[in-house]
C-alpha positions as CSV (number, residue, x, y, z in Angstrom):
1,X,-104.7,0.5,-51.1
2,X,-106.6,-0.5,-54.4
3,X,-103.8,0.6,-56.5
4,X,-101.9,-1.6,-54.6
5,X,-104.6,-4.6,-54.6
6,X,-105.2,-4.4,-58.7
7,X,-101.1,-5.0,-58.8
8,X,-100.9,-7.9,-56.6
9,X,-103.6,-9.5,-58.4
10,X,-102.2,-9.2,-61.8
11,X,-100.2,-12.3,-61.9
12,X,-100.2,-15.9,-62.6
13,X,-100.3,-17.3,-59.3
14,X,-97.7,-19.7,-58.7
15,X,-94.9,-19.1,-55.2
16,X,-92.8,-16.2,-55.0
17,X,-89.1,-17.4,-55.9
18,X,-86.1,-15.4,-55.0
19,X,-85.7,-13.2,-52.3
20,X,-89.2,-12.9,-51.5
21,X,-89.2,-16.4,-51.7
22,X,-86.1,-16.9,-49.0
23,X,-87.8,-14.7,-46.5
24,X,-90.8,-15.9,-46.5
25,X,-89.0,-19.3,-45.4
26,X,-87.5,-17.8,-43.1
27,X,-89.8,-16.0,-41.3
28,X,-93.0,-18.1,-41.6
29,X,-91.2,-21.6,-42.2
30,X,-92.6,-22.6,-45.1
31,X,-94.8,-21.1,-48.0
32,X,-97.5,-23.3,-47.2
33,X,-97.4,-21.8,-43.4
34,X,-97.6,-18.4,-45.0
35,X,-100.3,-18.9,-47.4
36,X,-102.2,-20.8,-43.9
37,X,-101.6,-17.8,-41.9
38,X,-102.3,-14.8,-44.5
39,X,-106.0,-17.1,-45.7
40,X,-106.7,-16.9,-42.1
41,X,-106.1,-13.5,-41.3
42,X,-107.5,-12.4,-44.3
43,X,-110.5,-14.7,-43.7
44,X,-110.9,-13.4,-40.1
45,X,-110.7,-9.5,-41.3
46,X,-114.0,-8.4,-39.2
47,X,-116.6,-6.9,-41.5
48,X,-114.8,-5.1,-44.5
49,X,-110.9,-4.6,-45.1
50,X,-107.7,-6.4,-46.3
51,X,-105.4,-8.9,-45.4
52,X,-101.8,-7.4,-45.9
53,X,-98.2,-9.1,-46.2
54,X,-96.1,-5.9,-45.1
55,X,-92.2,-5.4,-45.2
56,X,-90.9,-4.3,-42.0
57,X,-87.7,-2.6,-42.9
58,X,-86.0,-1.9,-39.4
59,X,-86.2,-5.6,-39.1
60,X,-85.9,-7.0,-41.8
61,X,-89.1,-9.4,-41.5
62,X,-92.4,-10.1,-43.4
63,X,-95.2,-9.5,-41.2
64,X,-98.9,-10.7,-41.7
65,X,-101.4,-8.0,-40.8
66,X,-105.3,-7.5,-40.8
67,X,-106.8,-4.1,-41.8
68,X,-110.6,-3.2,-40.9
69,X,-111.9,-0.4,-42.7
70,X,-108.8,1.3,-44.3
71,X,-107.3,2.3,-41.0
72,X,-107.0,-0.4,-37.8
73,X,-104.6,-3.3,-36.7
74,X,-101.6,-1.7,-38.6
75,X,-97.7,-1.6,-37.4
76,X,-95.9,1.8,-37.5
77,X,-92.7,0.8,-40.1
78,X,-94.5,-1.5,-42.5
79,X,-95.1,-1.2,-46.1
80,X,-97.1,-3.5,-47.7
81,X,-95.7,-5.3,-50.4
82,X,-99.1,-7.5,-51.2
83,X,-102.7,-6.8,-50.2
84,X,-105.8,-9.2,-50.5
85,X,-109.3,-7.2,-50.9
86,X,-112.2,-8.7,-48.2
87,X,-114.6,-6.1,-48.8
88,X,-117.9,-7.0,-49.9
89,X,-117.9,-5.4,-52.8
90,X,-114.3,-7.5,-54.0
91,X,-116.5,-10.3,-54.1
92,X,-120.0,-10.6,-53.3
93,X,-122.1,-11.0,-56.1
94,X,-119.3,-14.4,-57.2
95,X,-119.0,-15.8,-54.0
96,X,-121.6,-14.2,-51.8
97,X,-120.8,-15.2,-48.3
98,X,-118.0,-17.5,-49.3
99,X,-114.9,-15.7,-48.5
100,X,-113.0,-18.3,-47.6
101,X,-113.1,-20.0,-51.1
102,X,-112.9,-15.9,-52.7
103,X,-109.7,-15.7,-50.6
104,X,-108.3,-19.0,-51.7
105,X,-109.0,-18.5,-55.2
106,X,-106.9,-15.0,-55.6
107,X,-103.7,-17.1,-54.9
108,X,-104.0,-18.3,-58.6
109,X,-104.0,-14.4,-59.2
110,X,-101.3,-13.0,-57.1
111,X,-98.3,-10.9,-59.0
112,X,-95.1,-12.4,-56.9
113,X,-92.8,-10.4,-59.3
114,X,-94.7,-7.1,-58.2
115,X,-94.6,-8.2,-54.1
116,X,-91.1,-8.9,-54.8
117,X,-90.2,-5.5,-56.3
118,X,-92.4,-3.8,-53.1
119,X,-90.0,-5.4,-50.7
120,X,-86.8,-5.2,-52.8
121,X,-87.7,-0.9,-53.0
122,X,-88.4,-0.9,-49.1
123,X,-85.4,-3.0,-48.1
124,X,-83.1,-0.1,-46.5
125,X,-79.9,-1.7,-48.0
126,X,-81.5,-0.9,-51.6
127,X,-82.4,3.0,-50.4
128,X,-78.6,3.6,-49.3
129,X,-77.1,2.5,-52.9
């Protein structure tokens, strides 16, 4: 999962565009809905763990998950395409107990290119060509 937290964070920030863009749309509503819901999931991540955007590929849909200590609240199918780090260590010394503004400040961070290419890889229509 820290592989795949160091690439999410290696961006500029900014909104997805694109595909990634279109389904977040569509199955949140809005980007600012989606960035609402994934700061308050990750936010509410009990004790240490990460808040995850997943790709479901049987469905097609983006799915906003909490994960406490590497291994709970997970859904059989989904691969994460973006992870945001909420263990102590990610941000303690900075922020202390400020997660909420650690949280909000990795958004100018994210790597949408690299979230897009996670979902574009998992989408089954790509695997099949």
């Amino acid at each position: 999962m820290h592989t795949l937290y160091w690439t999410s964070i290696s961006g500029k920030g900014g909104e997805p565009k694109g595909d990634l863009a279109n389904a977040i749309n569509k199955n949140f509503g809005s980007y600012a809905k989606f960035k609402a819901q994934l700061v308050a999931a990750t936010i509410a991540v009990e004790a240490s763990g990460w808040g995850i955007v997943g790709y479901h590929p049987a469905t097609g849909k983006l799915m906003v998950l909490q994960c406490e200590n590497h291994q709970k609240l997970t859904a059989w199918g989904v691969q994460p395409i973006l992870v945001l780090d909420v263990f102590e260590h990610a941000y303690y010394l900075k922020y202390q107990n400020k997660r909420n503004d650690y949280v909000n400040q990795l958004f100018s961070l994210i790597n949408w290119d690299n979230a897009a290419l996670r979902m574009q890889a998992a989408s089954p229509a790509r695997r099949m060509t």
